[in-house]
N, C-alpha and C positions, 0 to 999 in steps of 0.2 A: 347479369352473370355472363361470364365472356365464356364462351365453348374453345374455340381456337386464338394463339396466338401466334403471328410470326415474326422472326425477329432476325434480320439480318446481324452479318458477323463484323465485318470489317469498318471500324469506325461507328459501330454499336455496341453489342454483346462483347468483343474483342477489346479492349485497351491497347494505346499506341505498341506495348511490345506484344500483341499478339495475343494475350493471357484473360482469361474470366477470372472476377477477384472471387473470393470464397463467397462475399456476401451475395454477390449474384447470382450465383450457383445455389445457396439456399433457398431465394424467392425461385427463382425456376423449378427445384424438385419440390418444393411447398404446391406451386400451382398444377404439378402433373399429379402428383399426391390427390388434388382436386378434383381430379377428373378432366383439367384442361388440356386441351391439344396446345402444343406447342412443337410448331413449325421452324427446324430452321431454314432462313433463305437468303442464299447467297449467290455470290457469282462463282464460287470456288469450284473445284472439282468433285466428285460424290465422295472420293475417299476422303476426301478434305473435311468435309461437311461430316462425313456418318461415324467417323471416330468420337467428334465434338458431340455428337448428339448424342452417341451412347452414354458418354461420363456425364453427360446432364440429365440422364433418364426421358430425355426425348425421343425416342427409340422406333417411332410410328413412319411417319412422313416426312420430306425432306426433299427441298426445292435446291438446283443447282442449277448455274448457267444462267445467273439471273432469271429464270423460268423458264428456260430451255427444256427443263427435266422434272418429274416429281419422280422420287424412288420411295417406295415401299419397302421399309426395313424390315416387316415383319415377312413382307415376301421374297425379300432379296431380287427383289426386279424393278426395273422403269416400268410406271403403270402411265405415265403422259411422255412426251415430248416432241420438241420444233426445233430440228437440228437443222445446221446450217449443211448447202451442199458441199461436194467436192468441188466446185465448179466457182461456187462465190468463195469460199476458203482460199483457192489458185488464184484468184483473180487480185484478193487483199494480198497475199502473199508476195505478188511478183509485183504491185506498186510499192508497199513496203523495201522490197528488195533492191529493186529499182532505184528509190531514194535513201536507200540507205538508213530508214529508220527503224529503232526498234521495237520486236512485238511477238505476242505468244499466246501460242492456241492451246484452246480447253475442249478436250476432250470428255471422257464420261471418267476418265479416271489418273489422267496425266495432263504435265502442263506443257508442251510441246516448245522448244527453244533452240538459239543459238546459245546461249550463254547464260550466265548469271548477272541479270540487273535491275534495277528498280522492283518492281512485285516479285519478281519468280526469286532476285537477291533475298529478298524479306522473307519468304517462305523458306528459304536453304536457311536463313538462320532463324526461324520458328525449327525447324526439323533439329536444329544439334539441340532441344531439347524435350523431343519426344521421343519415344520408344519407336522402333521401325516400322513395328506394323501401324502407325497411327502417324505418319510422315507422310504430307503431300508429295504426291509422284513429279518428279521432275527429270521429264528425256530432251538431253542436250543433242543435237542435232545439227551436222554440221549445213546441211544442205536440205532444209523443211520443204519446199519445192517437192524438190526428186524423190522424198520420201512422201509424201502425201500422194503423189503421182500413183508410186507406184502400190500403197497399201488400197486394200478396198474395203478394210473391216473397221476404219477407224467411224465415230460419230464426232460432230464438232458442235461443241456447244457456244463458244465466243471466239472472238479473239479481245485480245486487249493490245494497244498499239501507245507508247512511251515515247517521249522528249523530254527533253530539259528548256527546250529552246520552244517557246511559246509562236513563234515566227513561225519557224520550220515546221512544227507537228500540226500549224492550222492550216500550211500549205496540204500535207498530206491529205489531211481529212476531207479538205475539197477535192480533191480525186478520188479520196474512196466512195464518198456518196453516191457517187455517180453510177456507183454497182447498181443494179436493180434488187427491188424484192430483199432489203436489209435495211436493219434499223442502226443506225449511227447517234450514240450513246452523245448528250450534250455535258459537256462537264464542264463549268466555265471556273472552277477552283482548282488546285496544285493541290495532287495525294501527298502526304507528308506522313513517312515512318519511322520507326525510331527501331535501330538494330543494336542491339549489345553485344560490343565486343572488348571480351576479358570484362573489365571496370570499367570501360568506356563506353561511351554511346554516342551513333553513329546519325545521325538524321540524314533519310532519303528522302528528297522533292522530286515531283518530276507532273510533267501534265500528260494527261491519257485517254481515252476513249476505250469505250467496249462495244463491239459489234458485236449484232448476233443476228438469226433471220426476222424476218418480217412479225410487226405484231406477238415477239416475244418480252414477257415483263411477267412481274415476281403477283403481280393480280391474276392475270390470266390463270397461272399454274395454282395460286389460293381457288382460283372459285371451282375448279376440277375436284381438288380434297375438299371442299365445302358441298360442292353437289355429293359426292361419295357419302359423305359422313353426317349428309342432312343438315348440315349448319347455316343460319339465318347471317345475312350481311352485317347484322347486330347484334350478334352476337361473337363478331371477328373483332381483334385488337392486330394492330401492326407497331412494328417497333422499327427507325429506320433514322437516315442519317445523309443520303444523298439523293442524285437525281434518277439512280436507277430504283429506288424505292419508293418516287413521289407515285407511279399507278396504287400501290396497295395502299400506302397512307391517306392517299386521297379518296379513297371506296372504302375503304373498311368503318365499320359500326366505332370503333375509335382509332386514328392516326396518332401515333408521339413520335417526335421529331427531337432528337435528340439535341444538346445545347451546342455541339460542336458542328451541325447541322449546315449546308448551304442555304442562304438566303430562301431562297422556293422554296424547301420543304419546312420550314418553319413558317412560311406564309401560307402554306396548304395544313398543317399538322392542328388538329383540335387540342393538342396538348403538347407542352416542351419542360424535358426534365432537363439534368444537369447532364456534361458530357460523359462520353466512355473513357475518359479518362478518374471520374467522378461517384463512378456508379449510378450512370442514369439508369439503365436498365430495370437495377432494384429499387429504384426512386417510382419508376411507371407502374411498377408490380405490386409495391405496398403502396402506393395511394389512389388506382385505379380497377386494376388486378385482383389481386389477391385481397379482397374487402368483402 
């Protein structure tokens, strides 16, 4: 019997437009009905995450920042986190800048930007169809430098940094390593989303990376609410789909690696359902899960 579940959003839980099908949403409130914990865990931002979790009746805990963060719903507070400083933030910021690529920071509750493109594009059009108060925060920003400079109350949870040019953004990312005390996210596959516009639909490619500080991942932030909550490592299930999900897939009591999955986490994952395009989610839940 599984106590805890987590289940990353994007390219899991989530379908290419953004959206949980109904059936999915039935095994999820069936297994909290249960008694199961179910975690969401994402790289998103907490408003992003804690709307999603309320309509799922996941309503407890909730990891953001790829493990940057756990938020306690029931207490409306951060009860963990490993933010990144002000100091390695300026530092991605002004090579980014420098070379002209693009990229945007996540905060505890906004997505910090010059513009709209690739992820932060995709979320403006996830938001023309949600309600406002349940709309990812996005502050457009002409000059992210001088304003990070000069705020002192922000937290930063990632950044994530975009190309379309496979060349160029591997240039970048060998500079950015070079920061100290920060983990440089390996993603050797092109995010691919699909944006609806009118009747039409729009496919967004592009290659990217997620920084965040040192020894942050979506395990660390599980085994906090597992100590909390007294839950055994087998009694954990993970649900997941890329390379910032293989720590929990690969430690938890069961890993499912979704079928739209990169290479390694299907070669780590003790179980592979059909994609999030497919309804794997509810494929993991009726024949693992929910039994």
């Amino acid at each position: 019997m599984y106590k805890l579940v987590a289940i990353d959003l994007d390219g899991t839980l989530l379908n290419s437009y953004g959206e949980v099908s109904e059936k999915t949403r039935e095994a999820i409130k069936e297994a909290v009905n249960n008694g199961i914990e179910i975690v969401l865990a994402s790289g998103r931002p907490i408003s992003s995450v804690e709307d999603l979790a309320n309509d799922l009746g996941a309503n407890h805990y909730l990891i953001s920042g790829n493990g940057a963060i756990v938020y306690d719903m029931h207490e409306n507070k951060i009860v963990y986190d490993k933010f990144l400083s002000k100091e390695q933030v300026l530092n991605i910021v002004k090579i980014c800048d420098e070379n002209s690529i693009y990229y945007n920071i996540y905060t505890e509750n906004d997505v910090l930007t010059k513009s709209l493109n690739y992820n932060t594009l995709f979320y403006h059009s996830e938001n023309a169809h949600k309600q406002e108060e349940k709309r990812t925060n996005i502050n457009i920003i002409s000059d992210i430098y001088e304003y990070i400079e000069r705020t002192d109350d922000l937290n930063f949870l990632k950044i994530t940094v975009c190309d379309q040019s496979q060349i160029i953004f591997n240039s970048i990312i060998k500079k950015i390593k070079n920061i100290p005390n920060i983990d440089v996210l390996d993603v050797s596959h092109m995010s691919r989303k699909i944006i609806k516009n009118g009747t039409e639909e729009v496919s967004v490619e592009y290659c990217y990376t997620e920084i965040t500080n040192k020894n942050v991942n979506k395990w660390e932030a599980l085994k906090y609410i597992m100590e909390k909550e007294n839950i055994n490592v087998d009694e954990t299930a993970t649900i997941g789909d890329n390379v910032n999900d293989s720590e929990m897939i690969q430690n938890a009591g069961l890993g499912v690696a979704m079928g739209n999955s990169s290479p390694a986490i299907i070669d780590i994952a003790n179980q592979v359902v059909s994609t999030n395009n497919d309804d794997g989610v509810c494929e993991a839940f009726e024949k693992y899960i929910n039994i």
